[in-house]
C-alpha positions as a LaTeX table, in Angstrom:
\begin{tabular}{lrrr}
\hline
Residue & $x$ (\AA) & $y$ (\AA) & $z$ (\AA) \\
\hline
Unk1 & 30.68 & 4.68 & 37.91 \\
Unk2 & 30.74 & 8.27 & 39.13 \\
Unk3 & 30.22 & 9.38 & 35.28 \\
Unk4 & 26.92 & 7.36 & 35.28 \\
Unk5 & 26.34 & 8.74 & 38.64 \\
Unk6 & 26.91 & 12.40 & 37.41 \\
Unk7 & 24.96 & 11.69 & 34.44 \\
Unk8 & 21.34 & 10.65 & 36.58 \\
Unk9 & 21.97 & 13.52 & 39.17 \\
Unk10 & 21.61 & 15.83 & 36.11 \\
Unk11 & 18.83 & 13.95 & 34.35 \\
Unk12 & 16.92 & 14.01 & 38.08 \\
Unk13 & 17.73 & 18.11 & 38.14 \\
Unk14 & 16.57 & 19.01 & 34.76 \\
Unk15 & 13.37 & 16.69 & 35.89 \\
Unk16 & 12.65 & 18.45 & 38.77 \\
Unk17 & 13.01 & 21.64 & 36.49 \\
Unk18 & 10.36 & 20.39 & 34.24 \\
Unk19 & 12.45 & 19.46 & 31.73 \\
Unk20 & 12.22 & 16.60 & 28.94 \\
Unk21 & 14.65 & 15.25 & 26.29 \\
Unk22 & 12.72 & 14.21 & 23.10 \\
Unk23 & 14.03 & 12.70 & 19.94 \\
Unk24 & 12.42 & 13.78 & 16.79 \\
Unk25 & 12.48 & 11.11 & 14.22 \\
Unk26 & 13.83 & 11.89 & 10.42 \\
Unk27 & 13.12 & 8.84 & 8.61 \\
Unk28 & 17.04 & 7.46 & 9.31 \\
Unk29 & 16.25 & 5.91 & 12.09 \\
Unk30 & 14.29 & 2.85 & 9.81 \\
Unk31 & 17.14 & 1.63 & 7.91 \\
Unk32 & 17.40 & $-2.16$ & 8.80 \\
Unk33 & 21.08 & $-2.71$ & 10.12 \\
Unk34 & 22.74 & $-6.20$ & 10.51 \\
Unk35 & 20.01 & $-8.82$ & 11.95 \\
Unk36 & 17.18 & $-6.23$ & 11.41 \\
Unk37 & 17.64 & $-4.19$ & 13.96 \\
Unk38 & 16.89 & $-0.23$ & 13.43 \\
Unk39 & 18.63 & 2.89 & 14.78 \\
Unk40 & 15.13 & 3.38 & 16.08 \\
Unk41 & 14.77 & $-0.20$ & 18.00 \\
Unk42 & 18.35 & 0.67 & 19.12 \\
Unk43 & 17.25 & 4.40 & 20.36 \\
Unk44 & 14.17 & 2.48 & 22.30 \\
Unk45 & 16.61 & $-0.14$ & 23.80 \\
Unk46 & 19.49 & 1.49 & 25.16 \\
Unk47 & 17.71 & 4.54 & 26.25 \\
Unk48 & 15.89 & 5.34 & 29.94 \\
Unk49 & 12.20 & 5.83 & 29.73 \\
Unk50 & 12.37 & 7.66 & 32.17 \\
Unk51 & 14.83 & 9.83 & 30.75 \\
Unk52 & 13.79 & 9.77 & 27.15 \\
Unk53 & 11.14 & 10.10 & 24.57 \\
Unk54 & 10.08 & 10.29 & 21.62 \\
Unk55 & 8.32 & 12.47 & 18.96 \\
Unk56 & 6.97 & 10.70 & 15.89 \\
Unk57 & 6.74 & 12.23 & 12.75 \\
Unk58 & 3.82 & 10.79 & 10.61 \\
Unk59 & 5.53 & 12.23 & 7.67 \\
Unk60 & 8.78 & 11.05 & 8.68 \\
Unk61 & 7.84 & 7.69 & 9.19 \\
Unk62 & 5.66 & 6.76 & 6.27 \\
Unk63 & 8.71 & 7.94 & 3.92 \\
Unk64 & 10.83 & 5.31 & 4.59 \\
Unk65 & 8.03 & 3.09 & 4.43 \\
Unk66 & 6.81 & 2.28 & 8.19 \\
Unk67 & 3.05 & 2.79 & 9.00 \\
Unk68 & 3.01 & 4.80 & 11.98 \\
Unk69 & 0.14 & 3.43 & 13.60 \\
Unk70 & 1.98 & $-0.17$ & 14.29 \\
Unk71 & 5.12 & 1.82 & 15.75 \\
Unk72 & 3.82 & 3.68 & 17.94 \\
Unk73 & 1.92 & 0.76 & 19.37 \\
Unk74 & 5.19 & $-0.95$ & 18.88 \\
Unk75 & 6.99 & 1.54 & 21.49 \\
Unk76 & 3.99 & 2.48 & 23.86 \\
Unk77 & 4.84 & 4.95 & 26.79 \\
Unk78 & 7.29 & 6.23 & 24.98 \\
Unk79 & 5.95 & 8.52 & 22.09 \\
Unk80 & 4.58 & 12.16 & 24.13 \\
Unk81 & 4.83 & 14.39 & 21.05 \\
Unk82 & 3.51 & 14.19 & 17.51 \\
Unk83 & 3.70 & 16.13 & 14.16 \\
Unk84 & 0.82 & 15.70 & 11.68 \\
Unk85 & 2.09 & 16.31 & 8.39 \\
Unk86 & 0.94 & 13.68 & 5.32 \\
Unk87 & 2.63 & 12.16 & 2.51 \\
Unk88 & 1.62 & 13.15 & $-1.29$ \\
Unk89 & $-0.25$ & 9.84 & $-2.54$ \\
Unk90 & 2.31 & 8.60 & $-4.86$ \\
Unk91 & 5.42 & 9.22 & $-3.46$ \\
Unk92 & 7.33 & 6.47 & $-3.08$ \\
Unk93 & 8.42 & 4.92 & 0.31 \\
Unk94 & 11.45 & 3.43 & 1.03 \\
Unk95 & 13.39 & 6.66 & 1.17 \\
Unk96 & 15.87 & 6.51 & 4.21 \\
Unk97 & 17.62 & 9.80 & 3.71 \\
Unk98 & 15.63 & 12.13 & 5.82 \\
Unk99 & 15.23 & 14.60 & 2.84 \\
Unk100 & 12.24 & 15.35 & 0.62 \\
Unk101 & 11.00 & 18.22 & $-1.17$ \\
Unk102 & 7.75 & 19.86 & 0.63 \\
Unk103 & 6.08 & 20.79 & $-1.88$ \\
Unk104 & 6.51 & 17.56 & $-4.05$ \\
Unk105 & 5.70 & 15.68 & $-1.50$ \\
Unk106 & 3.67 & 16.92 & 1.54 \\
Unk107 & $-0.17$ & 17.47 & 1.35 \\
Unk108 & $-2.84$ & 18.70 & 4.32 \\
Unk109 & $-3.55$ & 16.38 & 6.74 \\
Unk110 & $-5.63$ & 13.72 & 5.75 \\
Unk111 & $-5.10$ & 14.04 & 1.74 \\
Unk112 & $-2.21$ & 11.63 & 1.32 \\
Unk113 & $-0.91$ & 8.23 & 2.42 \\
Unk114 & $-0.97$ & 8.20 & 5.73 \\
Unk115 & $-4.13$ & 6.67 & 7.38 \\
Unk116 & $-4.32$ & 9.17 & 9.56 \\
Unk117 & $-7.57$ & 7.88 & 11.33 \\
Unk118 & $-5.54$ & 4.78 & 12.87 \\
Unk119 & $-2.62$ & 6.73 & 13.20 \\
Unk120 & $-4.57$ & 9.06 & 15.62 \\
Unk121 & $-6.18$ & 6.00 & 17.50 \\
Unk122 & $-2.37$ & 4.71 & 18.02 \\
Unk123 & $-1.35$ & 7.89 & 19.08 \\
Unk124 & $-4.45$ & 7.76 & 21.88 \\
Unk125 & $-3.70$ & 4.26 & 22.87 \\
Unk126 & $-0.14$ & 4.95 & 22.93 \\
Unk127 & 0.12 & 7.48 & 25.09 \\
Unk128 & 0.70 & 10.59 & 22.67 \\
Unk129 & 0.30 & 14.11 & 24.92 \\
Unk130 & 0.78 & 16.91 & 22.65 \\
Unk131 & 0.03 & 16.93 & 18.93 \\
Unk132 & 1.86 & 19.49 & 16.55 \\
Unk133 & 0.09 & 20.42 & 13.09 \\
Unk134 & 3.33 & 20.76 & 10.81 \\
Unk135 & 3.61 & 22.38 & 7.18 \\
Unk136 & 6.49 & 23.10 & 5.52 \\
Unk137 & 5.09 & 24.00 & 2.18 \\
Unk138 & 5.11 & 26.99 & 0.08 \\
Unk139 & 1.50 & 27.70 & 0.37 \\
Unk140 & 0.73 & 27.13 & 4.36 \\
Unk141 & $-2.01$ & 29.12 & 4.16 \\
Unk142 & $-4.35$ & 27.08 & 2.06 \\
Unk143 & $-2.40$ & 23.86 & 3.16 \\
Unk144 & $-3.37$ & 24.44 & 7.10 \\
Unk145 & $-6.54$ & 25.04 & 6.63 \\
Unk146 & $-7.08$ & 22.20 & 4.52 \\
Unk147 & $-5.27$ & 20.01 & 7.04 \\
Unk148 & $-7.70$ & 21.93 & 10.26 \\
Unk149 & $-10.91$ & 21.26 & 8.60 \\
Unk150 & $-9.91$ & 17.06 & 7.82 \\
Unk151 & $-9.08$ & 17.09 & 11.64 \\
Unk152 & $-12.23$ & 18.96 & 12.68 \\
\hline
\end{tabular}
């Protein structure tokens, strides 16, 4: 009990300091486990709203096969940051592993899988507060652009 207690006095002192926790999805987080259940709907379930939340990935989703839109209206309240980032059209889903090769696999914003138009209407409905525009290919300076301009 006084761990517990410890444990809320410092999540109520880095609040009142301004600060958040935020988990960052990697695409792990999807694998069905015995009965179904994710790491993700585990993460959601055993974890304080008011303590925790969550960035989605677009990218990082739609690897492993989820559409993003239905999770993050699947987990609403609890998504404040997103990265844009699209999946080459192609690419297979159902990877789990959290790896992929940028430039085999990432294109501007907008150009890929991803329906990024619902994605962003989620994202609204949600309750998504800061979006991050993310590019880790070898050519970021035609990809961002590319990715600024399907945004616009």
């Amino acid at each position: 009990l006084l761990r517990v207690d410890e444990d809320l006095a410092r999540r109520r002192a880095a609040r009142a300091q301004g600060l958040r926790f935020f988990y960052h999805i990697h695409g792990y987080e999807f694998r069905p486990g015995p009965g179904g259940a994710t790491p993700m709907d585990v993460l959601v379930r055993e974890t304080d709203p008011a303590a925790v939340w969550f960035e989605l990935d677009a990218f990082w989703a739609a690897r492993p096969g989820v559409d993003p839109a239905p999770l993050l209206r699947r987990y609403p309240n609890r998504w404040a940051l997103m990265h844009l980032k699209d999946l080459r059209r192609g690419v297979p889903t159902g990877d789990h592993s959290g790896t992929a090769p940028p430039d085999e696999t990432e294109v501007p914003v907008g150009a890929g899988q991803i329906d990024y138009r619902a994605v962003l209407r989620a994202a609204r409905e949600a309750g998504v507060e800061r979006y991050y525009l993310e590019d880790e290919t070898a050519a970021p300076f035609a990809t961002l652009p590319a990715s600024v301009r399907w945004l616009e």
